[in-house]
FIKOLZA-1660 file (N, C-alpha, C; in steps of 0.1 Angstrom, whole numbers, plus 5000, padded with zeros to 4 digits):
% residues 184
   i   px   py   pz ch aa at
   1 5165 4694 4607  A  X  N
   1 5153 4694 4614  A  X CA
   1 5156 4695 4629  A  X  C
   2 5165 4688 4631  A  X  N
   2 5168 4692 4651  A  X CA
   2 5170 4707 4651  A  X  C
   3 5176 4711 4645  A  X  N
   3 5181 4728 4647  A  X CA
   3 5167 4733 4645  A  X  C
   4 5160 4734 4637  A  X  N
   4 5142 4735 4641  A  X CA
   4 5136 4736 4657  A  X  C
   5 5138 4723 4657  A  X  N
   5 5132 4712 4672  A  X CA
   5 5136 4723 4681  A  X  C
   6 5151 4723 4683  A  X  N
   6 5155 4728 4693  A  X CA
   6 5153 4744 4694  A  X  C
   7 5154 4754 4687  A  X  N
   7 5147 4767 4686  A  X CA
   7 5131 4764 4689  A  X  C
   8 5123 4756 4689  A  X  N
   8 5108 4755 4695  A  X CA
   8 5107 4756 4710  A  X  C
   9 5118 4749 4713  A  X  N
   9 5125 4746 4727  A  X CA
   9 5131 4758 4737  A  X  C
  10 5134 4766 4729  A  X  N
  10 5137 4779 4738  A  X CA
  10 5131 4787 4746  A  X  C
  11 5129 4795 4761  A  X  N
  11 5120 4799 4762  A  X CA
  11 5121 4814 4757  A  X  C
  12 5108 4817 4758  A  X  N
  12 5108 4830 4747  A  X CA
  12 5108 4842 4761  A  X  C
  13 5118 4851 4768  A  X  N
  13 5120 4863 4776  A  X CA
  13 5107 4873 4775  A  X  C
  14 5098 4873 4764  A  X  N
  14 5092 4889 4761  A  X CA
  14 5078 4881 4764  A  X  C
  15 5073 4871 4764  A  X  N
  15 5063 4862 4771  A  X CA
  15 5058 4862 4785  A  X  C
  16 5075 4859 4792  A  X  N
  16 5073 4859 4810  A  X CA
  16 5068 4847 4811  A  X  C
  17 5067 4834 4803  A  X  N
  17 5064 4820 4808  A  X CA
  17 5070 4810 4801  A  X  C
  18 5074 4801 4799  A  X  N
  18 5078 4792 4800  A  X CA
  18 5074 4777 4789  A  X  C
  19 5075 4783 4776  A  X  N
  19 5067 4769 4769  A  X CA
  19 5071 4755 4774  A  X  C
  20 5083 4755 4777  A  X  N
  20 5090 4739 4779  A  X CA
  20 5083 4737 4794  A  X  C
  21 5077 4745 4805  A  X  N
  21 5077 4741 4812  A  X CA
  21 5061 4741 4817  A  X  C
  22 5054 4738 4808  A  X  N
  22 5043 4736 4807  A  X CA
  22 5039 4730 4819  A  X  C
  23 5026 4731 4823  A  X  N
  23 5019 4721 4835  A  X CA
  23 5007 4713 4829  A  X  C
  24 5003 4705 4838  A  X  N
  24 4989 4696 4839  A  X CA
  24 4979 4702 4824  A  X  C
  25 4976 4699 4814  A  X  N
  25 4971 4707 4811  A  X CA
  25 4971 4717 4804  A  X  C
  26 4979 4714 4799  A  X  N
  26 4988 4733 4790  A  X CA
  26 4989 4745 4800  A  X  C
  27 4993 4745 4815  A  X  N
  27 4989 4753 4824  A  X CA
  27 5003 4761 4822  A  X  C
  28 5000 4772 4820  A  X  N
  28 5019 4781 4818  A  X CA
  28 5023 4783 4830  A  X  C
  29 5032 4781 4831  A  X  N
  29 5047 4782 4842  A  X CA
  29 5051 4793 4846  A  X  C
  30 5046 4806 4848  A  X  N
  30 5056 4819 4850  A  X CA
  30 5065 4820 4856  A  X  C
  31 5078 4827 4854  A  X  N
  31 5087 4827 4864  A  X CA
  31 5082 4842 4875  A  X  C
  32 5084 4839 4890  A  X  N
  32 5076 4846 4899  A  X CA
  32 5089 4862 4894  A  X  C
  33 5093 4865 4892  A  X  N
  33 5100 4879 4891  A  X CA
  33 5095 4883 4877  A  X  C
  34 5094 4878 4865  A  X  N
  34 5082 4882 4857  A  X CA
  34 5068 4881 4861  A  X  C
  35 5064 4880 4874  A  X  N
  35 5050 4880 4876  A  X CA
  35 5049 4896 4885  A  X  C
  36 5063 4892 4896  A  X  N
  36 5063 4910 4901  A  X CA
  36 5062 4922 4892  A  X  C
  37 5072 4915 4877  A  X  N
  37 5069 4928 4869  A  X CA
  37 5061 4936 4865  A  X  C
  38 5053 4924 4861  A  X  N
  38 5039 4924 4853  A  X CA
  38 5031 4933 4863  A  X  C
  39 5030 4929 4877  A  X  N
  39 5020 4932 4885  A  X CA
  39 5028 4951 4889  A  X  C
  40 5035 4951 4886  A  X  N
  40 5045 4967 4887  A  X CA
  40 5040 4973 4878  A  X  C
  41 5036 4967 4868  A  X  N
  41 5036 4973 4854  A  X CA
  41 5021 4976 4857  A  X  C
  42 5014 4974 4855  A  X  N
  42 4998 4973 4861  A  X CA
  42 4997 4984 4873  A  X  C
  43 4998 4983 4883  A  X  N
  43 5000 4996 4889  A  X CA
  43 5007 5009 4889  A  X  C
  44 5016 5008 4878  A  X  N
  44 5023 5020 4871  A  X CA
  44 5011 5025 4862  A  X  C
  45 5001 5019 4854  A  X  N
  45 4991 5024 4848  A  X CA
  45 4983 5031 4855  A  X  C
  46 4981 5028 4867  A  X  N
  46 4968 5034 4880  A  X CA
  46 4976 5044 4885  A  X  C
  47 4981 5048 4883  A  X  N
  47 4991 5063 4888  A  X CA
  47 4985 5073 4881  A  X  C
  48 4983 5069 4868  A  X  N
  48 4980 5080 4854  A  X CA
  48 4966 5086 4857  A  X  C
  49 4955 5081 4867  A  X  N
  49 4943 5085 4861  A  X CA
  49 4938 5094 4874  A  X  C
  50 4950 5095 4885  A  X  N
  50 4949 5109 4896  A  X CA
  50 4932 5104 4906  A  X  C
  51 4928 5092 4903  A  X  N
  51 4920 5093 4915  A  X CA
  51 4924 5081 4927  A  X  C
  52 4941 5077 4925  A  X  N
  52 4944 5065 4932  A  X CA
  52 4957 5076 4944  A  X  C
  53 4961 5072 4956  A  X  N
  53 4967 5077 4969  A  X CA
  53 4979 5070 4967  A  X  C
  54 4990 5072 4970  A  X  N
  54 5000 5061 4978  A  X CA
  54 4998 5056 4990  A  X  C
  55 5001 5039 4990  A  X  N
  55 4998 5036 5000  A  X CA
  55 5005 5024 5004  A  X  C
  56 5005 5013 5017  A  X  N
  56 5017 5004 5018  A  X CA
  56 5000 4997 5022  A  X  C
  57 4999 4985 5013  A  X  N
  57 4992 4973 5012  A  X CA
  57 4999 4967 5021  A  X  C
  58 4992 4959 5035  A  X  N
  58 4996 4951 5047  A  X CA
  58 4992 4938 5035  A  X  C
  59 5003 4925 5031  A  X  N
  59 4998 4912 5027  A  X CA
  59 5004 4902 5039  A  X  C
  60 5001 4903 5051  A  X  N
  60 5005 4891 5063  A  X CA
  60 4996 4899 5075  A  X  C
  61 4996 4891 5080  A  X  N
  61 4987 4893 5096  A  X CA
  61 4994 4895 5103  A  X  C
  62 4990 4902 5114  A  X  N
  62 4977 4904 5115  A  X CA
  62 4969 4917 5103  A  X  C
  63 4977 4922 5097  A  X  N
  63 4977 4936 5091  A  X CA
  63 4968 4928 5079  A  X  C
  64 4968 4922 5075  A  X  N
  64 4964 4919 5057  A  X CA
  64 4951 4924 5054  A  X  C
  65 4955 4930 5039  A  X  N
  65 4946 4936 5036  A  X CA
  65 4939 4951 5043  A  X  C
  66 4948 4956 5050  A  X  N
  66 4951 4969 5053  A  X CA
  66 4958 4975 5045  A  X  C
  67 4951 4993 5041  A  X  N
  67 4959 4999 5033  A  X CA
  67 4961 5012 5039  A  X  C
  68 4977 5017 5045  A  X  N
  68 4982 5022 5054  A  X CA
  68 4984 5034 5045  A  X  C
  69 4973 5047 5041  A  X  N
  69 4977 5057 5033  A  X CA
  69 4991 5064 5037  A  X  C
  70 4997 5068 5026  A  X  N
  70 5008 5079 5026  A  X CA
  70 5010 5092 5024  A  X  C
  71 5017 5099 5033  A  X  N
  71 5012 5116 5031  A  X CA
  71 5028 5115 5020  A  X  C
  72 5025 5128 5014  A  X  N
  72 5031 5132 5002  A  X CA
  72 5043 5138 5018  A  X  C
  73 5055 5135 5018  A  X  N
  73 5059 5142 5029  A  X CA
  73 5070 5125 5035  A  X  C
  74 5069 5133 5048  A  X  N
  74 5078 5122 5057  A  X CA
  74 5066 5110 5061  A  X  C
  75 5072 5094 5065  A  X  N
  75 5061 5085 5070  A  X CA
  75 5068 5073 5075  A  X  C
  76 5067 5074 5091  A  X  N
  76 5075 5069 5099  A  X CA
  76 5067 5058 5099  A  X  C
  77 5072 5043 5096  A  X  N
  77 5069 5029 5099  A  X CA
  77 5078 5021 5116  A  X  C
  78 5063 5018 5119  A  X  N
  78 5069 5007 5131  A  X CA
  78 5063 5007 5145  A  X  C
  79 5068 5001 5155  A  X  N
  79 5056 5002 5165  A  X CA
  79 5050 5011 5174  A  X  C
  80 5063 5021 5171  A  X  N
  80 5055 5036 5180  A  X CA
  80 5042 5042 5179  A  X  C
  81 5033 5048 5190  A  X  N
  81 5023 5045 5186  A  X CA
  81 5018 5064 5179  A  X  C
  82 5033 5069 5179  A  X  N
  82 5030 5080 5171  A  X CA
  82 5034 5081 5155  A  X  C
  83 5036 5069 5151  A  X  N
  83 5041 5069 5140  A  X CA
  83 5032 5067 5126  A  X  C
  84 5034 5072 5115  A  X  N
  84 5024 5070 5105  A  X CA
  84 5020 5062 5101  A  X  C
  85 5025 5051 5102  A  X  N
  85 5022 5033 5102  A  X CA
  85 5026 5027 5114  A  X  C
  86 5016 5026 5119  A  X  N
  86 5021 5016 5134  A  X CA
  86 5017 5002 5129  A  X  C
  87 5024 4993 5133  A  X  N
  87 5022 4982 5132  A  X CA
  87 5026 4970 5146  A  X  C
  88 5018 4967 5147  A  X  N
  88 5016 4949 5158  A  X CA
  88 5022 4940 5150  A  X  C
  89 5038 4946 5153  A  X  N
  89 5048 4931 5153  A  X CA
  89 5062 4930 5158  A  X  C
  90 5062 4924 5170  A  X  N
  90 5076 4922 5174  A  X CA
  90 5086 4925 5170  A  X  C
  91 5089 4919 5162  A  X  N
  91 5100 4918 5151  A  X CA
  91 5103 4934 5143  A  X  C
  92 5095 4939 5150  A  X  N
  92 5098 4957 5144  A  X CA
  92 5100 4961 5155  A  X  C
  93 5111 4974 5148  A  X  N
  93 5113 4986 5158  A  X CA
  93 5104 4995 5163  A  X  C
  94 5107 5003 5169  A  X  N
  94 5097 5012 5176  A  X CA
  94 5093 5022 5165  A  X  C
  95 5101 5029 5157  A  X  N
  95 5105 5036 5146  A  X CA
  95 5112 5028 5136  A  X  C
  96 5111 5019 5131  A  X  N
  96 5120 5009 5120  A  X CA
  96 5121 5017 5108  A  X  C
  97 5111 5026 5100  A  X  N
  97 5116 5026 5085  A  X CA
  97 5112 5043 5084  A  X  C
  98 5114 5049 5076  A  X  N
  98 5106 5058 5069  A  X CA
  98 5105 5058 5055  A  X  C
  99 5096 5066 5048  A  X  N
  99 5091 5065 5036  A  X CA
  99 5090 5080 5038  A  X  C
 100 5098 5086 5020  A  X  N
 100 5097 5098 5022  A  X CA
 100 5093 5106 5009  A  X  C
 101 5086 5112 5001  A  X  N
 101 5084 5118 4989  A  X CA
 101 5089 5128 4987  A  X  C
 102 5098 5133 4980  A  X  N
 102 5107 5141 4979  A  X CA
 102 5111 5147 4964  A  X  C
 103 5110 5158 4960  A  X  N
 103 5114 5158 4947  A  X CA
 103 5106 5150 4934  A  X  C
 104 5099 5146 4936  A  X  N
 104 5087 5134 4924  A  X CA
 104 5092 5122 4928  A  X  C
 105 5102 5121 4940  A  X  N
 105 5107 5101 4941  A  X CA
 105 5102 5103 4955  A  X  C
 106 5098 5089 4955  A  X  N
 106 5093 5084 4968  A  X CA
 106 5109 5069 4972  A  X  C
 107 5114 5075 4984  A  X  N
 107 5126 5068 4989  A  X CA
 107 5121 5059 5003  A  X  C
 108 5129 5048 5006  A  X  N
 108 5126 5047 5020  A  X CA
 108 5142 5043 5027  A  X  C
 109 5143 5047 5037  A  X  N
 109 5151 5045 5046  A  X CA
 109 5150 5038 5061  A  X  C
 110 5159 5026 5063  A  X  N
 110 5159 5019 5070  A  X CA
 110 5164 5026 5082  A  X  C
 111 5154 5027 5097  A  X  N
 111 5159 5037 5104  A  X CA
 111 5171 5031 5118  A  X  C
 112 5178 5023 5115  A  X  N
 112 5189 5017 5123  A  X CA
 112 5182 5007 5130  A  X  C
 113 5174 4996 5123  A  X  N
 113 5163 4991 5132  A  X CA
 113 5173 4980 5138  A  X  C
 114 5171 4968 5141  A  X  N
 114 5171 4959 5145  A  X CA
 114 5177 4947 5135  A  X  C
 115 5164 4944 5129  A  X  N
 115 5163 4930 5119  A  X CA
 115 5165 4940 5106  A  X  C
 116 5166 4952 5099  A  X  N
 116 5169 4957 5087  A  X CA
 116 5149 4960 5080  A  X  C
 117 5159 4963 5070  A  X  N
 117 5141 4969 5062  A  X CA
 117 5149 4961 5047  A  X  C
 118 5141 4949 5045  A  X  N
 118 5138 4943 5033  A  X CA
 118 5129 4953 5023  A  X  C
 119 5135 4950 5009  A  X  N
 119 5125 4957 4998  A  X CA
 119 5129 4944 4989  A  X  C
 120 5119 4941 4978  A  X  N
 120 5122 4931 4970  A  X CA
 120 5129 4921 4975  A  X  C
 121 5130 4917 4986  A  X  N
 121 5144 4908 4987  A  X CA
 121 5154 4910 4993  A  X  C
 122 5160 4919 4990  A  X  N
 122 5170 4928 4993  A  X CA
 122 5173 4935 5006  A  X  C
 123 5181 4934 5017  A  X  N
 123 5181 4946 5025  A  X CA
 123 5186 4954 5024  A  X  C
 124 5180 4965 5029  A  X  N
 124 5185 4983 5024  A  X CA
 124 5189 4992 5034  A  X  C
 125 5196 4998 5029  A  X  N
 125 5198 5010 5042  A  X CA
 125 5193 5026 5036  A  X  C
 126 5189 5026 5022  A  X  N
 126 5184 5034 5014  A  X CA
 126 5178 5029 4997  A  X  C
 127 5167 5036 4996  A  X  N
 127 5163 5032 4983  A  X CA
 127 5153 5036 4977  A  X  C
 128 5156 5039 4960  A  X  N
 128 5142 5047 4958  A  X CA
 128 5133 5036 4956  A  X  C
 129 5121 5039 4956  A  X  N
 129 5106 5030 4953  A  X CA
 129 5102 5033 4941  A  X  C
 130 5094 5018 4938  A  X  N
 130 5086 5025 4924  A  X CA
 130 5075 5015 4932  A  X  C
 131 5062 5020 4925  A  X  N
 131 5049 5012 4930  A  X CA
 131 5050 4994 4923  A  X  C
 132 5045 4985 4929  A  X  N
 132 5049 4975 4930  A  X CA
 132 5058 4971 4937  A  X  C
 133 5068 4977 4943  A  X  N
 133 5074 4972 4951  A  X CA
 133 5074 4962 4969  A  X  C
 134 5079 4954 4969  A  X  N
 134 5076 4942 4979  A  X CA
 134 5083 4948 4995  A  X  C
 135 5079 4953 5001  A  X  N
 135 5084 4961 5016  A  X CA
 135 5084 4951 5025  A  X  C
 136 5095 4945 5034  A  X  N
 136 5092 4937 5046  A  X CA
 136 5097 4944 5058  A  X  C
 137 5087 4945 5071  A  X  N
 137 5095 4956 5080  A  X CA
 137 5094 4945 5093  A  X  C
 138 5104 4938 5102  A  X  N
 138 5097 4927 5109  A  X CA
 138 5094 4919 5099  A  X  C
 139 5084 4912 5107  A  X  N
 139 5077 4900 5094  A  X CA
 139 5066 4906 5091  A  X  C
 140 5062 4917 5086  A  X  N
 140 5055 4922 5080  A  X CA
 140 5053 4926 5067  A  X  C
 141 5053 4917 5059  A  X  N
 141 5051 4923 5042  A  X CA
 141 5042 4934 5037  A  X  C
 142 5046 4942 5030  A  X  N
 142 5032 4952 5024  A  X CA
 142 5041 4955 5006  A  X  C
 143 5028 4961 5000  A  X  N
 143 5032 4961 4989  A  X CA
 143 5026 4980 4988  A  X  C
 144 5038 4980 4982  A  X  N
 144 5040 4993 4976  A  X CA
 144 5028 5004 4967  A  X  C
 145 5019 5008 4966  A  X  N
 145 5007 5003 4956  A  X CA
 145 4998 5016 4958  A  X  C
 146 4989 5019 4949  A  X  N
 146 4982 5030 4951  A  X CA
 146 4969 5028 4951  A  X  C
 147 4960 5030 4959  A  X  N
 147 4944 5023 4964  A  X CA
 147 4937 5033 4962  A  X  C
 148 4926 5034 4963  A  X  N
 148 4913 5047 4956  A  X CA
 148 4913 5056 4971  A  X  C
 149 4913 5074 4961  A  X  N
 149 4915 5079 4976  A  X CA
 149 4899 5077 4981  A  X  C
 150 4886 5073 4974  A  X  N
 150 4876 5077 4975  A  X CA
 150 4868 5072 4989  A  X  C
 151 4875 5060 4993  A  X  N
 151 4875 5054 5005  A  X CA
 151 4875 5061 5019  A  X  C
 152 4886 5069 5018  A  X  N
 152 4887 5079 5029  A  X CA
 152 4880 5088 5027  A  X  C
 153 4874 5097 5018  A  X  N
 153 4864 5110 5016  A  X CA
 153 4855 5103 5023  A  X  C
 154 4847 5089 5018  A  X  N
 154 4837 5083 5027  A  X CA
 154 4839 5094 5038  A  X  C
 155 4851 5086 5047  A  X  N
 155 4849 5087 5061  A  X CA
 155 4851 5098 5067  A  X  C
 156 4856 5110 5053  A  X  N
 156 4854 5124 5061  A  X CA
 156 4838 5126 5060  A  X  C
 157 4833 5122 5046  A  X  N
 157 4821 5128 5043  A  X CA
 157 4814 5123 5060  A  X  C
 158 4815 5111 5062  A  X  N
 158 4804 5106 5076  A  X CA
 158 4810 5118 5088  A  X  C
 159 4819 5118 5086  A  X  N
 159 4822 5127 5097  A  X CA
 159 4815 5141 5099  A  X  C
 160 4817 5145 5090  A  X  N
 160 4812 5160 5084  A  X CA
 160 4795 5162 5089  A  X  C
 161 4788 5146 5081  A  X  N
 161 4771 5145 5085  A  X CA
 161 4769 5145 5100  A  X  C
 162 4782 5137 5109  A  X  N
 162 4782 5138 5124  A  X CA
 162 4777 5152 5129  A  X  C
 163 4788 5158 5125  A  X  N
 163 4790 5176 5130  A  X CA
 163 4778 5181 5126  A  X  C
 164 4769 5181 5116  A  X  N
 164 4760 5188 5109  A  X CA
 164 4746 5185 5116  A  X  C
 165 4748 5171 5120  A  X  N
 165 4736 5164 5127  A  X CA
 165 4737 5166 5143  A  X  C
 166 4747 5172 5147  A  X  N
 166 4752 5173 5160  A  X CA
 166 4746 5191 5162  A  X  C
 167 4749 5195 5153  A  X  N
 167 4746 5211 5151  A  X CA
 167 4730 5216 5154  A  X  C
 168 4725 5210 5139  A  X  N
 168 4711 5212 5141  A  X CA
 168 4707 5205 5157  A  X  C
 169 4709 5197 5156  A  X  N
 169 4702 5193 5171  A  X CA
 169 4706 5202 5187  A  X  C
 170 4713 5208 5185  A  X  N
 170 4721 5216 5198  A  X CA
 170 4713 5229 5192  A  X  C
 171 4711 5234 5179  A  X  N
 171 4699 5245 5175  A  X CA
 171 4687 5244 5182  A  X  C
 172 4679 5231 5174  A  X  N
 172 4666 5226 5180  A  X CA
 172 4663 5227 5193  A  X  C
 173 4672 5224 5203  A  X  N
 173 4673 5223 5216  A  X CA
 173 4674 5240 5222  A  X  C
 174 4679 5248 5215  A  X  N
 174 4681 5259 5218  A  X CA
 174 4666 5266 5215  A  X  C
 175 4664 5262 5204  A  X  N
 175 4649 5269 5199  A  X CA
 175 4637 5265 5210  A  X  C
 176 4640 5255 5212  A  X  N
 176 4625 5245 5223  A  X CA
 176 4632 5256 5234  A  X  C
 177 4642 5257 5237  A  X  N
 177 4644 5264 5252  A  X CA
 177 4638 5282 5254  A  X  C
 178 4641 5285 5240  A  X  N
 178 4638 5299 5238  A  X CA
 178 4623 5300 5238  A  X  C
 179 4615 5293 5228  A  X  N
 179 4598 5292 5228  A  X CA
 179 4597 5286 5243  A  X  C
 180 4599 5277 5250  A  X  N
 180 4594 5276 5265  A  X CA
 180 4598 5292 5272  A  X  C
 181 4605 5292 5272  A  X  N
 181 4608 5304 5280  A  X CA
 181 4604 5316 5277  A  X  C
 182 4599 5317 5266  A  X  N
 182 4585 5333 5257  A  X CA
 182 4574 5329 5267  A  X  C
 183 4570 5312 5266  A  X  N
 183 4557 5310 5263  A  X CA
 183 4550 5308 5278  A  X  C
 184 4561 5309 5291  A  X  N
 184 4558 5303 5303  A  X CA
 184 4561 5315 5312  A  X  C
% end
């Protein structure tokens, strides 16, 4: 019977939590690197349906909750203010990282900054990405991740209504000027 007992006792790997370590409650335990998985695994599914962007999710401030789109191409991170992610934080270089898509892999490279370019944990001096991935550039965390492009069309479409409503009215004004000037 103990050889029983103790096989109940094991934790089971293909689960990602923790029977023995139950909480308050029957509340399950995850261990947090089976939670990044899971959460990798889940955004590897939103890749497949082509109406989602690459993009670097800001999770710390002042950035949080900014989603810094990525061009299929080169994408210079850091405080320059020509760079394709600028960010407001000390602790970054002027130019600190790039992110690059190349071949179907999306890499990033630490650009001789200062404090390094954290991924997962890890500091890198090269490395390929998969979505889900944990980016710290400075104290700035972002998460690897692909966000709806439909967000930005918005803000072309408003743009677009600008021009069109800018147009007709520079017409109109043209037309009032032409009939005054027949009619006087």
């Amino acid at each position: 019977m103990s050889s029983q007992d103790s096989s109940n006792n094991k934790p089971d790997s293909n689960k990602g939590y923790r029977e023995d370590k139950a909480g308050p409650q029957g509340t399950l335990v995850f261990d947090s690197k089976e939670v990044d998985r899971m959460i990798a695994a889940e955004i590897q599914k939103l890749e497949d349906d082509g109406t989602k962007v690459p993009a670097l999710l800001a999770t710390t401030k002042p950035h949080a909750g900014t989603a810094f789109l990525l061009d299929y191409g080169k994408n210079v991170i850091g405080r320059g203010k020509g760079n394709s992610v600028t960010i407001y934080d000390p602790a970054a270089s002027s130019t600190h990282a790039q992110i690059t898509y190349y071949n179907g892999e999306w890499k990033i490279l630490n650009l001789l900054s200062s404090n390094g370019t954290i991924v997962n944990g890890e500091k890198i001096s090269e490395r390929e990405l998969s979505f889900g991935d944990k980016i710290q550039i400075g104290h700035t965390e972002f998460l690897f991740t692909l966000v709806d492009a439909q967000e930005d069309e918005e803000d072309d479409k408003a743009e677009i209504n600008w021009m069109l409503a800018g147009s007709f009215g520079v017409a109109a004004l043209l037309l009032i000027g032409v009939l005054v000037w027949l009619f006087l």
